[in-house]
Backbone as a printed PyTorch tensor [residue, N CA C, xyz], in Angstrom:
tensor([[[123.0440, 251.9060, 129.1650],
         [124.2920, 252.6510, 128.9770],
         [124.9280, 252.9050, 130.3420]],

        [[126.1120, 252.6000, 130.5220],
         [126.7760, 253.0810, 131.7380],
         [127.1440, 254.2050, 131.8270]],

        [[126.6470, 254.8760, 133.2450],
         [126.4910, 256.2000, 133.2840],
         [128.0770, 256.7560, 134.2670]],

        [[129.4020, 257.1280, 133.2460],
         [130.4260, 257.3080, 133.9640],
         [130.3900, 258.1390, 135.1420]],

        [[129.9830, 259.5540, 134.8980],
         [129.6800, 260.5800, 136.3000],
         [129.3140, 259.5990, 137.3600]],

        [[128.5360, 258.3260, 137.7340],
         [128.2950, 257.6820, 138.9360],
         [129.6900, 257.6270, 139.0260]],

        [[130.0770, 256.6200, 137.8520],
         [131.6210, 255.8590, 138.3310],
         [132.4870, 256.5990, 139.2120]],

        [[132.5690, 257.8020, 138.3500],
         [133.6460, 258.7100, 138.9120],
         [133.4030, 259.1540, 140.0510]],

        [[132.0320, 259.3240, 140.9750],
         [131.7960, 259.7770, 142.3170],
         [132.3380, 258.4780, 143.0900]],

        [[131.6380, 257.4030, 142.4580],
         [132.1770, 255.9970, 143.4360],
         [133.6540, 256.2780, 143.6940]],

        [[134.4880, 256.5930, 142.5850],
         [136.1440, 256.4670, 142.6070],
         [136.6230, 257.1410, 143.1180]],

        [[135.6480, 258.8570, 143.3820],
         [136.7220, 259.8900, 144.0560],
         [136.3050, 259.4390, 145.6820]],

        [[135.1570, 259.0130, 146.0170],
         [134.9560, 258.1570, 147.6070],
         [135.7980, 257.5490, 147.8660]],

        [[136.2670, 256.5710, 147.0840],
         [137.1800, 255.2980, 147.2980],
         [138.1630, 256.3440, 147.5570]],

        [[138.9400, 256.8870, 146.7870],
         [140.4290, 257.7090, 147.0750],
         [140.7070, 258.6380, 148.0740]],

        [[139.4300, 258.9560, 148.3970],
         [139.3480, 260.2120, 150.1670],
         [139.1580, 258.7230, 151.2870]],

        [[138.7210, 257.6960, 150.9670],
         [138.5700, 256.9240, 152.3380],
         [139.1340, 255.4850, 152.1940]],

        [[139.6930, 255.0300, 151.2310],
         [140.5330, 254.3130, 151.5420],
         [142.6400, 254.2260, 151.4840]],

        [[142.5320, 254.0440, 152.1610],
         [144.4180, 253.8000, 151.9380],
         [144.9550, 252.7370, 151.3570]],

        [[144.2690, 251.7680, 150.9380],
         [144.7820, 251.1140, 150.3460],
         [145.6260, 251.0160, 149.6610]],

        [[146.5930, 249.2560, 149.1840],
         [147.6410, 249.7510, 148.4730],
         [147.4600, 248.6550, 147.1320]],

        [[147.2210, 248.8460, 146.2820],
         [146.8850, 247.7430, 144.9820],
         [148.4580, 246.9340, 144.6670]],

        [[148.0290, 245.6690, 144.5850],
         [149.3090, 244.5410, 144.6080],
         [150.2320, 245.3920, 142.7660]],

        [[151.3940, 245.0650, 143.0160],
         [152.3490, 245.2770, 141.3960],
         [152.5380, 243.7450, 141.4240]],

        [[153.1060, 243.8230, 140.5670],
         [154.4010, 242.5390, 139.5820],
         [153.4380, 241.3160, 139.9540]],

        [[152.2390, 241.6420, 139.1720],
         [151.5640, 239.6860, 139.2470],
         [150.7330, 240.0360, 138.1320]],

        [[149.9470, 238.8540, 137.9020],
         [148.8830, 239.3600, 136.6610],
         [147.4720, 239.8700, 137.2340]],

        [[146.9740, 240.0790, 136.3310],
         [145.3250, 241.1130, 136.6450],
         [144.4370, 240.8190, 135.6820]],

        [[143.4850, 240.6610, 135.8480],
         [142.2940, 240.9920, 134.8910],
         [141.4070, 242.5030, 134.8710]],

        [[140.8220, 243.1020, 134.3080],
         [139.6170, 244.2060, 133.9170],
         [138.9910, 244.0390, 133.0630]],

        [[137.8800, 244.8700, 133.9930],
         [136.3260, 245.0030, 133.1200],
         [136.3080, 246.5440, 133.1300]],

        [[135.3320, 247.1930, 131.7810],
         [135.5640, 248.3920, 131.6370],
         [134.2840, 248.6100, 130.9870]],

        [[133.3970, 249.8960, 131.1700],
         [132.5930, 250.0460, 130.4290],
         [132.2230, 251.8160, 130.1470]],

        [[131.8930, 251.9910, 128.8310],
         [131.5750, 253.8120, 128.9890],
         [131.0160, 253.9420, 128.1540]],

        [[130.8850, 255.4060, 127.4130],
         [130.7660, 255.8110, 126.0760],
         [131.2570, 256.2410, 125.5420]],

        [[130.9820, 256.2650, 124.1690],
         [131.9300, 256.4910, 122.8810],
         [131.3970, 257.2860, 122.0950]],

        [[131.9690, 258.1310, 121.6960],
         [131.6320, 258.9010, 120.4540],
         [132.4680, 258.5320, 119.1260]],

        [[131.9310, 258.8590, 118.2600],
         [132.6690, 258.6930, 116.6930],
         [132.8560, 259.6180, 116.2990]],

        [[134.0760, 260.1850, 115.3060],
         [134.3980, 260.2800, 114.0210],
         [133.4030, 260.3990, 113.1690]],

        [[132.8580, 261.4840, 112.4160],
         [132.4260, 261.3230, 111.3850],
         [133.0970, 260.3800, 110.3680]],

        [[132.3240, 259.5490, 109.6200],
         [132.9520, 258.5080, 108.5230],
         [132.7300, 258.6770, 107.0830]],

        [[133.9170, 259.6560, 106.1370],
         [133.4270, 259.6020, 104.7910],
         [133.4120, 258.4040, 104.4140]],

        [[132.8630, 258.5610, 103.1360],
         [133.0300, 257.5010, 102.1990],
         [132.6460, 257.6930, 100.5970]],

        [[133.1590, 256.7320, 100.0180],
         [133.2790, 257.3060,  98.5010],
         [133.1460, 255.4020,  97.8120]],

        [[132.0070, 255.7380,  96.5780],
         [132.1500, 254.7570,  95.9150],
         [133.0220, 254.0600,  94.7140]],

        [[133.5240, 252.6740,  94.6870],
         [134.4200, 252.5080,  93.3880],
         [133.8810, 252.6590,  92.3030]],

        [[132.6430, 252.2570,  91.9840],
         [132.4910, 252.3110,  91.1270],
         [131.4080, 253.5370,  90.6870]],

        [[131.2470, 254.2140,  91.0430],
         [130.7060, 255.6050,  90.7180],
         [131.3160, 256.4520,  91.4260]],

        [[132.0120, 257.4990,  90.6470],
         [133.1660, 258.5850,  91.4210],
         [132.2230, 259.7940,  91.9020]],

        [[130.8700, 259.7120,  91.6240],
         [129.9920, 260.8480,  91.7920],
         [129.1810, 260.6790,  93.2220]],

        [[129.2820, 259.2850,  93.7730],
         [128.9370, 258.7530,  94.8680],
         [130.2460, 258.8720,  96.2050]],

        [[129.5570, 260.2380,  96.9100],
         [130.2400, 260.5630,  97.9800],
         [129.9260, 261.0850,  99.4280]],

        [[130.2380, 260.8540, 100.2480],
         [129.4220, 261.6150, 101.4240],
         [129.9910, 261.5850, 102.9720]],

        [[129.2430, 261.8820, 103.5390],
         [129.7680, 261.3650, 105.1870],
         [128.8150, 260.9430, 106.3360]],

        [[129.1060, 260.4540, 106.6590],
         [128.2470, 259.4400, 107.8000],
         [128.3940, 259.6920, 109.0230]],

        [[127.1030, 260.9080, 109.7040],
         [127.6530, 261.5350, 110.8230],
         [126.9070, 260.1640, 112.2560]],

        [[127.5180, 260.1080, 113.0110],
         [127.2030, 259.0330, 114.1150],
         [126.4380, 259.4340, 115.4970]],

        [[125.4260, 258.9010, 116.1150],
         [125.1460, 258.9830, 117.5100],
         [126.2460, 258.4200, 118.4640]],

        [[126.2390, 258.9380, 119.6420],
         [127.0150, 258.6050, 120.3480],
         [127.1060, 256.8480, 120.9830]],

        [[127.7940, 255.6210, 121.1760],
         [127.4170, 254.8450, 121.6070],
         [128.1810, 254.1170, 122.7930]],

        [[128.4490, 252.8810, 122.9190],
         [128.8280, 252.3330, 123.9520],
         [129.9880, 251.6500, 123.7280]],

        [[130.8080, 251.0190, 124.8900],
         [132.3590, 250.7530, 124.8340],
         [131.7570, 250.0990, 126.5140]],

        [[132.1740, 248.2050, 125.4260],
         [132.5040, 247.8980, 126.8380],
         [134.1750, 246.8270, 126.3060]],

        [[134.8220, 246.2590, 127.3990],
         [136.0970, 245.6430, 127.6820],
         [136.1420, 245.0100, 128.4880]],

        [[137.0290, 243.7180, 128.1860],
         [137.5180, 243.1970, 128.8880],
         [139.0850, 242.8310, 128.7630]],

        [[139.9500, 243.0130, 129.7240],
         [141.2280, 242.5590, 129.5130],
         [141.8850, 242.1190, 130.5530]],

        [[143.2620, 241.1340, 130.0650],
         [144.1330, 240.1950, 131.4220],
         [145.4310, 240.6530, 130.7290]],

        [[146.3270, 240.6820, 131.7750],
         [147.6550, 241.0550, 131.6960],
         [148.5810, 240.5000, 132.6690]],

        [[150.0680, 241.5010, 132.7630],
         [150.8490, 240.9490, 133.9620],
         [151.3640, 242.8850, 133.8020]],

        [[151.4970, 242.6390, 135.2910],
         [152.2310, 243.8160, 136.0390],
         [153.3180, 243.6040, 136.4370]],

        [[154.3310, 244.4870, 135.6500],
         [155.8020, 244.2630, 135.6530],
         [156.2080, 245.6940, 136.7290]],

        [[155.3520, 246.5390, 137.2310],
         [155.4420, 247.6100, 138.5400],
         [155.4290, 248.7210, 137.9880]],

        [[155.7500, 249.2880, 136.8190],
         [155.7730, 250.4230, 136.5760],
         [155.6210, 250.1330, 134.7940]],

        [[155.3920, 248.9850, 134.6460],
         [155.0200, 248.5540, 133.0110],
         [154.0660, 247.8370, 132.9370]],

        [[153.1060, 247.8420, 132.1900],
         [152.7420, 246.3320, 132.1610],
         [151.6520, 246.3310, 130.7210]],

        [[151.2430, 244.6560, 130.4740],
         [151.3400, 244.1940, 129.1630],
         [149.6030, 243.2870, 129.2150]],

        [[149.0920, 243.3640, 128.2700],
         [147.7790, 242.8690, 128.4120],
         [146.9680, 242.8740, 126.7320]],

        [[146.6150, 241.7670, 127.0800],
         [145.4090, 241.5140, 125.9810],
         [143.6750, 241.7470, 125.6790]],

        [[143.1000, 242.4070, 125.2260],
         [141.8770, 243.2060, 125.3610],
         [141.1150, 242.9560, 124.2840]],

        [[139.6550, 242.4220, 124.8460],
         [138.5600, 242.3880, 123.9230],
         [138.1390, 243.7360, 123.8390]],

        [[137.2000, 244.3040, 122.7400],
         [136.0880, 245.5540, 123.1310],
         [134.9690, 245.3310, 122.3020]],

        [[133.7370, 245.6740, 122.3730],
         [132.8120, 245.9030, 121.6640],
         [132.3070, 247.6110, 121.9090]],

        [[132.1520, 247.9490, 120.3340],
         [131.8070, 249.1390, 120.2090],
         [130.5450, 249.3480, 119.2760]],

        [[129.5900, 250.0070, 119.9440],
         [128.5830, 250.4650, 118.7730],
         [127.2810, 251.4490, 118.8820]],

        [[127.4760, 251.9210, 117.5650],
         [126.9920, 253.2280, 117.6030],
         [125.8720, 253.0850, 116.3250]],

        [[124.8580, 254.0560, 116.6360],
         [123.9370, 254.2160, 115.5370],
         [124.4670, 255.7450, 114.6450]],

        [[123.8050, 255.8650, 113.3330],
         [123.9920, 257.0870, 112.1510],
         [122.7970, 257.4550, 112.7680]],

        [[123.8610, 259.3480, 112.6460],
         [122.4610, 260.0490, 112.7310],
         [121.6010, 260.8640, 111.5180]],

        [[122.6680, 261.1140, 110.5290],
         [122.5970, 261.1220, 109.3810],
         [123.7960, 260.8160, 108.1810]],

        [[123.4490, 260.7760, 106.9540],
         [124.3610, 260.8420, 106.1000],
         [124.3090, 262.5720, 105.0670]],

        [[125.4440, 263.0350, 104.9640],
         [125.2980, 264.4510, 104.4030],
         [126.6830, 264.6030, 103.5390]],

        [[126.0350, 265.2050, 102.5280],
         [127.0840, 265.4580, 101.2480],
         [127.0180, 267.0860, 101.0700]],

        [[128.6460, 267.5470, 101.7260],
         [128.3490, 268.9310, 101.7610],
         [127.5650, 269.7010, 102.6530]],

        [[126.8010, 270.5820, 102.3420],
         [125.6520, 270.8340, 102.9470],
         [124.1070, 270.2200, 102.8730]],

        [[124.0240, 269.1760, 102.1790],
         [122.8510, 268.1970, 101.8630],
         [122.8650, 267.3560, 102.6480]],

        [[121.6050, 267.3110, 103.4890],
         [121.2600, 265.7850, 103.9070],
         [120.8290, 265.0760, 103.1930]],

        [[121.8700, 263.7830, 102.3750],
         [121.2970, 262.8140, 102.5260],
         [120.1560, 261.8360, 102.9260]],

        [[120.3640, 261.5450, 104.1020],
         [119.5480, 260.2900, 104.4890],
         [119.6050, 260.6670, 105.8920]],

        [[118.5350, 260.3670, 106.2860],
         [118.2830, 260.6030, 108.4400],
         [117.2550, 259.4730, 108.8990]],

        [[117.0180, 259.0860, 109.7700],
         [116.0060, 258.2580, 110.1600],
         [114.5050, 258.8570, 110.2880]],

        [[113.5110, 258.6000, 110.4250],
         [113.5760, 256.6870, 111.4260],
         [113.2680, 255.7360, 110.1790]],

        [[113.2060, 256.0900, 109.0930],
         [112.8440, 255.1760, 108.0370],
         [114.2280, 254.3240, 107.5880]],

        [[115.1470, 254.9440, 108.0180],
         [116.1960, 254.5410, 107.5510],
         [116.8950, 254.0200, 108.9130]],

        [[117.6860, 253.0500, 108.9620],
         [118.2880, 252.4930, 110.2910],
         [119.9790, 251.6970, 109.5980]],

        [[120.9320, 252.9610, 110.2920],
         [122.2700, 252.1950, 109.8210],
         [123.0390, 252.0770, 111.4470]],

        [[123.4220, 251.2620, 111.0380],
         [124.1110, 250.7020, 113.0060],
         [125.2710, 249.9440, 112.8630]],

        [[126.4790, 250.3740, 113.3780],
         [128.1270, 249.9770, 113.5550],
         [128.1410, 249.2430, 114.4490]],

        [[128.8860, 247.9220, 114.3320],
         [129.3120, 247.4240, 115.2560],
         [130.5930, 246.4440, 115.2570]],

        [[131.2420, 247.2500, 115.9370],
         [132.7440, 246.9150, 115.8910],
         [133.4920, 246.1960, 117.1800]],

        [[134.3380, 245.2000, 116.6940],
         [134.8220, 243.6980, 117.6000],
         [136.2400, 244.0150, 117.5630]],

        [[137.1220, 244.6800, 118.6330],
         [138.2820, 244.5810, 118.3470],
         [139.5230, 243.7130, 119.3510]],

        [[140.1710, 243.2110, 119.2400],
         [141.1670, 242.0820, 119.3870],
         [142.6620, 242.5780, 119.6500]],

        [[143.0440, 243.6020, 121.1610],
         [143.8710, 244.4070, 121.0770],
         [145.2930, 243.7480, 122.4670]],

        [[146.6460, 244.1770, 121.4990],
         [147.5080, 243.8070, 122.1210],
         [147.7440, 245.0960, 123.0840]],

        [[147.7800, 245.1770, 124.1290],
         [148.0290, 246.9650, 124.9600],
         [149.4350, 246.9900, 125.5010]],

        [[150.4210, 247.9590, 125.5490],
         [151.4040, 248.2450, 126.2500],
         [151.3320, 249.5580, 127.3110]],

        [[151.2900, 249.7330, 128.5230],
         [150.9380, 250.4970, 129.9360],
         [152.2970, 250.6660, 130.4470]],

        [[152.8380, 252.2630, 130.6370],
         [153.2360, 252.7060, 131.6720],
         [152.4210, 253.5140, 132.7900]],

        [[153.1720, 252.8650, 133.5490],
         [152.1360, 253.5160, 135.0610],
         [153.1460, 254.3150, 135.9450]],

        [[152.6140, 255.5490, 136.4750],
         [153.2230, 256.1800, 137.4070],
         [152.3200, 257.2820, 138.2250]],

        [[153.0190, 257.0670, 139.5970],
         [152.7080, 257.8050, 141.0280],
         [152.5510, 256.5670, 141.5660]],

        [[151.8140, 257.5870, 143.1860],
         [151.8170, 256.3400, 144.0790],
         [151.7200, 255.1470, 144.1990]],

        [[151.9820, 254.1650, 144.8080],
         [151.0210, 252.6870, 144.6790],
         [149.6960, 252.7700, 145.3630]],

        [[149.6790, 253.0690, 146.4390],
         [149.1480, 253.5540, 147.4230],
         [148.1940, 254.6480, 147.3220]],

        [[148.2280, 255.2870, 146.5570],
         [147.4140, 256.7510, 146.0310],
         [147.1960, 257.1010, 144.6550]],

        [[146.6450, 257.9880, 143.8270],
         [146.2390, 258.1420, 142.6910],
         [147.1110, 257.6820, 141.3850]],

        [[147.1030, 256.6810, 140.5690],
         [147.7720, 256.5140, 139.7050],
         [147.8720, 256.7970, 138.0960]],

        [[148.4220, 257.5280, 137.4210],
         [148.2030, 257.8010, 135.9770],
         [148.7590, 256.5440, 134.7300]],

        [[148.1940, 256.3580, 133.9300],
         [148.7530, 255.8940, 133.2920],
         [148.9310, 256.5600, 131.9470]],

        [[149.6810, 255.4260, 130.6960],
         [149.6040, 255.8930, 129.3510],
         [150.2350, 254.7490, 128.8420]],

        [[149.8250, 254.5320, 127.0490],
         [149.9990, 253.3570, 126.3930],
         [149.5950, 253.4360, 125.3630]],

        [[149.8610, 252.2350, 124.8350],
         [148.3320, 252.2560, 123.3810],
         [148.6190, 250.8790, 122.6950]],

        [[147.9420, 250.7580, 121.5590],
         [147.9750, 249.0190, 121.5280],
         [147.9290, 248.8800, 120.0940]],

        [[147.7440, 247.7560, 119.5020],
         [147.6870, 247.3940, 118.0650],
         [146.8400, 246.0370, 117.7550]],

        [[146.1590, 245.6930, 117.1900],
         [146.0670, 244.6560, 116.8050],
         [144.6330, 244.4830, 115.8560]],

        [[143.9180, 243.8820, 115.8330],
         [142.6640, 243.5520, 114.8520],
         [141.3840, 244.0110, 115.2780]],

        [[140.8230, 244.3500, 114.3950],
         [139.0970, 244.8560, 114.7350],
         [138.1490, 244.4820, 113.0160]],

        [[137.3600, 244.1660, 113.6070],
         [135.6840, 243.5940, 112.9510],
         [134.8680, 244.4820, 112.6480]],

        [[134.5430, 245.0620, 112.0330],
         [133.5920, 246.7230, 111.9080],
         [132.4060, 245.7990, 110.7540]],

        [[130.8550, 245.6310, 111.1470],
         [130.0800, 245.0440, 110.4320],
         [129.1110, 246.5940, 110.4970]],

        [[128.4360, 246.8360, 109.0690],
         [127.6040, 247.9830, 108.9560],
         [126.0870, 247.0430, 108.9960]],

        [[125.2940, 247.5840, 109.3010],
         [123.9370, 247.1910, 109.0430],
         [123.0560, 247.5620, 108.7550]],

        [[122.3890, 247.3440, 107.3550],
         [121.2390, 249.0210, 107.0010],
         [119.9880, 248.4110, 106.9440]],

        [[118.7650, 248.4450, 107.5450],
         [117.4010, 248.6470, 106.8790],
         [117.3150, 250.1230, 106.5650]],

        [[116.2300, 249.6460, 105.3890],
         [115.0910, 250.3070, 104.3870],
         [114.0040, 250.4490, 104.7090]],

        [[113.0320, 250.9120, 105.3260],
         [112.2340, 250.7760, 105.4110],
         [110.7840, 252.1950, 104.3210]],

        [[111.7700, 253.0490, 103.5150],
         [111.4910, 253.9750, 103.2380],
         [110.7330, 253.3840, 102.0830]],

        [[109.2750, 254.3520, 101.5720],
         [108.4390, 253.8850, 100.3120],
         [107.3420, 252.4920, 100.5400]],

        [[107.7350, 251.8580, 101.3820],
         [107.2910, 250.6290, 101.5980],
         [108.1410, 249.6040, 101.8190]],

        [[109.1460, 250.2110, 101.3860],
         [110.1440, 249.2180, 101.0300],
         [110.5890, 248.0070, 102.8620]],

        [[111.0080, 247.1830, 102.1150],
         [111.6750, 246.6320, 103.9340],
         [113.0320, 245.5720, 103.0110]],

        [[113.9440, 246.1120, 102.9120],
         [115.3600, 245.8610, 102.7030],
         [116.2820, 245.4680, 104.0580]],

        [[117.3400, 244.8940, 103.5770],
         [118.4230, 244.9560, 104.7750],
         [119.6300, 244.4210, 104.3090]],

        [[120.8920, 245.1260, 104.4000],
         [121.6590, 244.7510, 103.7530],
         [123.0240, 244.5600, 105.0100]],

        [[123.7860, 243.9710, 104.9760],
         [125.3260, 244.0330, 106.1200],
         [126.2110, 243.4200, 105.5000]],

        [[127.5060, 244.2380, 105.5910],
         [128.6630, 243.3360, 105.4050],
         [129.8460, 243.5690, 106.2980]],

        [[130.8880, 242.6180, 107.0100],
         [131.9990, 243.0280, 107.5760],
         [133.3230, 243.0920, 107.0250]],

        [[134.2040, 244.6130, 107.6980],
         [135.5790, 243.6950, 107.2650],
         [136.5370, 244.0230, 108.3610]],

        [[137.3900, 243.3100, 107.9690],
         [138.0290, 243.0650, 109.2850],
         [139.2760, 243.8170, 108.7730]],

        [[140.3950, 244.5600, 109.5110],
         [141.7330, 244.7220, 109.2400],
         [142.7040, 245.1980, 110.4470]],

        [[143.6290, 245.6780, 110.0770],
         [144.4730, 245.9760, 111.0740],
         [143.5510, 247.4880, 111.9160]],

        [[143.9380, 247.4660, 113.6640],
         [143.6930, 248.4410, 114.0500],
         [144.3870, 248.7620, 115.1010]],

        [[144.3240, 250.0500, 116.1040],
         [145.5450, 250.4740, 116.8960],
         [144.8990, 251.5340, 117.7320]],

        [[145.0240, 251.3980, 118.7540],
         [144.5630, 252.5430, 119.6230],
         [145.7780, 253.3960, 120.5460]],

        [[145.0430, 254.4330, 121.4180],
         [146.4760, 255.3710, 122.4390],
         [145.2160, 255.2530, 123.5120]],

        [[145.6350, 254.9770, 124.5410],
         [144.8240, 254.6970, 125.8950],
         [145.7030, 255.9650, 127.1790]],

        [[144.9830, 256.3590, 127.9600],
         [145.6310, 257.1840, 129.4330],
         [144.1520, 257.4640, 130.3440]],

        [[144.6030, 257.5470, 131.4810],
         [143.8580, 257.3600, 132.6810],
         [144.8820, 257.3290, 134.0860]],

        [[143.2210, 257.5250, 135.0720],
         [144.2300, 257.4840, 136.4950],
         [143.1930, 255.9730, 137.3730]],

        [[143.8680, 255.4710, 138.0810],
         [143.5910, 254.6820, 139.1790],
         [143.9260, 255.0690, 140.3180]],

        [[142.8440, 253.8470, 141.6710],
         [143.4650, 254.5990, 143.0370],
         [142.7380, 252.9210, 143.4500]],

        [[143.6290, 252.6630, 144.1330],
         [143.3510, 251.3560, 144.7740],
         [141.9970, 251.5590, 146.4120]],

        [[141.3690, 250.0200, 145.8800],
         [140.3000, 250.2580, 146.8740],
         [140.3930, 249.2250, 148.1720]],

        [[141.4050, 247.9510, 147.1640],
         [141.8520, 247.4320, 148.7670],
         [143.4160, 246.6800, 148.1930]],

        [[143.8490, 245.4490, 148.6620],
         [145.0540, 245.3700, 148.4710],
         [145.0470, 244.6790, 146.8150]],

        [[143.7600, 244.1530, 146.8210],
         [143.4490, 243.5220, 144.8280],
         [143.0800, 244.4850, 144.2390]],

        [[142.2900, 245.6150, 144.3620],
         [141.3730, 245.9760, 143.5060],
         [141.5460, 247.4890, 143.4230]],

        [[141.6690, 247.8170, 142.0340],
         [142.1590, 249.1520, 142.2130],
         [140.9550, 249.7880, 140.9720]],

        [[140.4600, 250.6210, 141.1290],
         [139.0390, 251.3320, 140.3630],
         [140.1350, 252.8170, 139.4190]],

        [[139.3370, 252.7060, 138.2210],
         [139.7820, 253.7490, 137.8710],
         [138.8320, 254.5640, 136.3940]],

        [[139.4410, 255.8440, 135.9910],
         [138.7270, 256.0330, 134.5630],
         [140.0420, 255.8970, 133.5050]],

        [[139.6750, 256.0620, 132.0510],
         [140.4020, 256.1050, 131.0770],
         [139.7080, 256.8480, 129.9650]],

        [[140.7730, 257.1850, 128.9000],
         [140.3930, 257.4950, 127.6050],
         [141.0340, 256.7820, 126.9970]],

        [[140.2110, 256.4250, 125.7320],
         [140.9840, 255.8580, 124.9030],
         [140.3240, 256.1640, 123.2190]],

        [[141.7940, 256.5780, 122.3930],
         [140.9050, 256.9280, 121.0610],
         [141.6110, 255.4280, 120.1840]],

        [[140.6510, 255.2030, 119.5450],
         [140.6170, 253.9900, 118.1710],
         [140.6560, 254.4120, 117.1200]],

        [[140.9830, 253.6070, 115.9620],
         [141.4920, 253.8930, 114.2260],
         [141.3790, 252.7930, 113.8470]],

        [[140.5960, 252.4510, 112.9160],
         [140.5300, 251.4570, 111.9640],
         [140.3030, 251.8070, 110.4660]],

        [[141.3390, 251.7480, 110.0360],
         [141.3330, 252.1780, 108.4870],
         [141.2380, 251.5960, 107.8230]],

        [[140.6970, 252.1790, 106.1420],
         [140.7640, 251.2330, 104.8570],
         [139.4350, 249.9440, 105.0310]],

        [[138.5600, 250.6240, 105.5060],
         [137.2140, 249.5460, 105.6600],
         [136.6410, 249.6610, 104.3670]],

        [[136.4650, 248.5350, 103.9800],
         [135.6910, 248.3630, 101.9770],
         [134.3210, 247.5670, 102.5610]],

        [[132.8950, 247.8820, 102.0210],
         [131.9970, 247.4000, 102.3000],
         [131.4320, 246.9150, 101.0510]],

        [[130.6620, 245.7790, 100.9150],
         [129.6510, 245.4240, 100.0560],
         [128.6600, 245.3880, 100.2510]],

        [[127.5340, 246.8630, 100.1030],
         [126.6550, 246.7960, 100.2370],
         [125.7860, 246.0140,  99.4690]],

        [[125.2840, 246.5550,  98.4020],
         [124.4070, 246.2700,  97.3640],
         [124.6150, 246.5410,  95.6320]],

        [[124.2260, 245.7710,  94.7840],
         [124.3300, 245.9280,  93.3320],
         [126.2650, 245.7220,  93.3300]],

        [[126.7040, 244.8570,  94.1880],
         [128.3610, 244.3620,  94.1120],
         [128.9470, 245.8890,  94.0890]],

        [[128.5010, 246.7570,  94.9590],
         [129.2980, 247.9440,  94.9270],
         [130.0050, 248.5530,  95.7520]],

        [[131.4660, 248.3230,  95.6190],
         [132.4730, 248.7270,  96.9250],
         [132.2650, 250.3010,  97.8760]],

        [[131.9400, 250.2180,  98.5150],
         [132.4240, 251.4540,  99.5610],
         [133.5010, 251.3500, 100.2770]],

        [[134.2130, 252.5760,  99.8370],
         [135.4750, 252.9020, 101.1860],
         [134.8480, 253.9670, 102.4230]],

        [[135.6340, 253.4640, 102.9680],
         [135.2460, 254.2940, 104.4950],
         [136.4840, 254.0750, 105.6180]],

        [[136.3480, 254.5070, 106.8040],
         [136.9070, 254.4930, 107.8680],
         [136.1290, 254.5730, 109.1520]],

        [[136.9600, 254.4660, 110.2620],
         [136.0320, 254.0680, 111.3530],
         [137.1060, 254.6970, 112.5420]],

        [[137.1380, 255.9100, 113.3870],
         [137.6560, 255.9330, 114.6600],
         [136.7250, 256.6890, 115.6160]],

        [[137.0380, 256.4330, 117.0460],
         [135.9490, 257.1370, 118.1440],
         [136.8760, 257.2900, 119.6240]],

        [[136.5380, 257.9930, 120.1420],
         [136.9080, 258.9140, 121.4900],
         [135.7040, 257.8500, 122.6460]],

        [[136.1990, 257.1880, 123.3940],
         [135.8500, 256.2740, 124.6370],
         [136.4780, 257.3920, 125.7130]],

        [[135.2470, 257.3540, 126.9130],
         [135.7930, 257.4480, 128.2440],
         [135.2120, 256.2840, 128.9770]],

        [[136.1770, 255.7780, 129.6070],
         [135.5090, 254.2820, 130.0230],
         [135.9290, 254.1260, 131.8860]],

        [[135.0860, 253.9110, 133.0490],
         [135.4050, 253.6470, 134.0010],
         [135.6450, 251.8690, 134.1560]],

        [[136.7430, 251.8150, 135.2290],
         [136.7940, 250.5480, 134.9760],
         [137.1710, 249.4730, 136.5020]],

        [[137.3710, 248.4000, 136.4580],
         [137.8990, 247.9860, 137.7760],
         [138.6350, 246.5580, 137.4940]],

        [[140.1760, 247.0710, 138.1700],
         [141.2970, 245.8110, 137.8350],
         [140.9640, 245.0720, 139.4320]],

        [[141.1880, 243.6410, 138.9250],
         [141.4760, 242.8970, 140.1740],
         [142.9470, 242.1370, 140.0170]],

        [[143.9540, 242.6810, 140.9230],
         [145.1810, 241.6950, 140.8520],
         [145.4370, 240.6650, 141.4810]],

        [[145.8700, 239.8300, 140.8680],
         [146.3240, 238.1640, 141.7640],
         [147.4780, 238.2400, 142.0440]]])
């Protein structure tokens, strides 16, 4: 797991000792990595209306990659992410459900994001941004059984529309490379699963990322 508190000591060093000035108006690539927390995730079955609950999550990981172009005070970019998190339980009401270690359910979500970035302050010194993006994400569930004796395993994915809001600051470390942190929260709605016995689950899927990261511009 990448441990952001380092990041952020590396970044506030960089910004007390270098002057650097990070290049505008060309394209860039980034790498990004942090953790994520989730959203609790209800869910409710189609075909039994008595089948209901919520799916509380461990905290997990957020990594990225993305390339763009810097238009100086705008700019535009395309972004992989992988996200994933383990259940820490499932609870209906005040009932637990289901908890581990016999039981093992694990998210893992692929998303495919268009981003739009305004940037402002210095070039030269601390920079903020803000944005947010739209485009597709992959959310696959994965359950073993291992409870009774049993050893089951069931997964299914679905894919649909998704959309995030991103903000953060940067501070350039030489005339390419500018280090920074971000937040960013995700939404992926209207997820239908097929678990088992052909039986639909609805659900949803969003989580809170803080992610440190580092652009290199060409």
């Amino acid at each position: 797991m990448i441990r952001t508190p380092v990041f952020a000591f590396v970044i506030s060093a960089s910004i007390c000792t270098s002057p650097a000035m990070a290049q505008d108006d060309g394209a860039y690539v980034e790498l990004a990595g942090g953790i994520t927390a989730a959203n609790d995730s209800d869910y409710d079955s189609q075909t039994d209306p008595d089948i209901e609950g919520t799916i509380e999550w461990n905290s997990g990981f957020d990594l990225a990659a993305a390339a763009g172009y810097d238009f100086g005070t705008f700019r535009v970019e395309g972004e992989i992410a992988l996200k994933e998190h383990s259940f820490d339980r499932v609870v209906s009401g005040t009932d637990v459900l289901e908890s581990g270690p016999d039981l093992v359910l694990d998210l893992t979500t692929w998303s495919f994001m268009a981003n739009a970035l305004a940037d402002f302050g210095d070039e030269d010194g601390i920079q903020g941004f803000v944005g947010g993006g739209v485009g597709l994400a992959s959310t696959e569930i994965d359950i073993r059984d291992t409870r009774s004796g049993n050893n089951d395993r069931d997964n299914d994915t679905d894919s649909g529309f998704a959309w995030q809001l991103l903000a953060g600051v940067s501070a350039p470390v030489s005339d390419s490379v500018a280090v920074g942190l971000k937040y960013r929260y995700f939404n992926q709605g209207d997820i239908s699963y097929i678990i088992s016995d052909d039986d639909d689950f609805n659900t949803d899927f969003s989580s809170h990322s803080i992610l440190a990261f580092a652009r290199l511009n060409f």
